[in-house]
C-alpha positions, 0 to 999 in steps of 0.5 A: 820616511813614514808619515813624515818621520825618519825610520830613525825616529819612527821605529823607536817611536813605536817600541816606545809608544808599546813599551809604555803601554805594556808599562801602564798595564803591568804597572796597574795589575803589579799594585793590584794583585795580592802583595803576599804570592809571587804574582805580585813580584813577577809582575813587578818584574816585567814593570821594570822590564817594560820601563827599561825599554821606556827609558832606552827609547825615551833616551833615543827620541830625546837625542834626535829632538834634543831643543824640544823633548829635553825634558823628556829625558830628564822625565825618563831618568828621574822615572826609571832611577826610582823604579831601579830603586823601589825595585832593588829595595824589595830585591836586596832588603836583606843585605847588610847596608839596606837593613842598617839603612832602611830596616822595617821601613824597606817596604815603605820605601819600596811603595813609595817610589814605585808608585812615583815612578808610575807618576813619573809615566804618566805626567811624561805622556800627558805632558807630551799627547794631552794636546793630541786630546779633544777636552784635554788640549784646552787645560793649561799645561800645567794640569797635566804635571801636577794631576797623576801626583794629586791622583797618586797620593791617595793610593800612597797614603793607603799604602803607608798605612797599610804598611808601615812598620808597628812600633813593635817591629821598629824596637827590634833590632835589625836582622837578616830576617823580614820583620812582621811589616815585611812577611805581610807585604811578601809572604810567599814571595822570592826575589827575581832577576833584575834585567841582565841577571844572569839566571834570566839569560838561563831561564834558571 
């Protein structure tokens, strides 16, 4: 027992606890550096590194307190499912099923649901600590589920302006090629491997 936790909860706790700060930290420097260099990717990357650890703490945390933190799990999920796919719609535009699917409009996509993803990060920590927070603990719970999307939809507004597709670029038929939307977003960039992927474990 440390601080009246189980070692089976307290250790996790605190891998959940740094994984979900390292989350935030890379989350903000992922959609502040330039999207065109591969800074931008690499640091996407890690997002989605830290968030798989989120998600696998989250998901052990859950269990042990099921009554009280279910919800939290379902936050853990519904996050980490739009991370898997903002990321995969970067990393596989080019196949077959998402040109037909998504065509120019896989940057947009891919935005969208990374910067949910990243409200879904907040809205589970200040739902779960805000009352940990002198100032905070006196706001209706209900602030702390509504304020990180009010808060977000600016920056996606921003996003989607920016860019989406011209008119141009969605009269062309889809091709294997980045449309002009897409170079903008990636220019320099290259995909990177997703957790498991078999060039990480080579360090190829």
């Amino acid at each position: 027992m440390i601080d009246g936790l189980p070692l089976s909860f307290f250790l996790p706790l605190v891998v959940h606890a740094l994984a979900g700060l390292t989350t935030g930290v890379t989350g903000v420097v992922a959609f502040s550096v330039p999207t065109g260099p591969a800074h931008h990717h690499r640091w996407g990357t890690r997002y989605l590194w830290a968030y798989t650890v989120v998600f696998l703490t989250a998901t052990i945390l859950s269990v042990q307190r099921w009554q009280a933190d279910a919800y939290l799990f379902v936050l853990a999920i519904l996050g980490y499912s739009v991370a898997l796919g903002g990321y995969s719609a970067r990393r596989f535009r080019n196949t077959h099923l998402l040109r037909q699917l998504l065509r120019e409009w896989w940057v947009i996509a891919h935005l969208s649901v990374m910067i949910a993803s990243y409200v879904v990060l907040w809205t589970a920590f200040y739902v779960d600590n805000a009352h940990l927070f002198p100032g905070l603990n006196r706001l209706p719970t209900l602030t702390f589920w509504v304020a990180p999307t009010l808060i977000a939809i600016p920056f996606l507004v921003r996003a989607i302006a920016r860019f989406a597709p011209t008119p141009a670029a969605l009269a062309t038929p889809a091709t294997p090629a980045p449309a002009a939307a897409a170079a903008h977003h990636d220019a320099a960039d290259t995909p990177a491997p997703l957790p498991g992927d078999a060039r990480t474990r080579t360090g190829s």
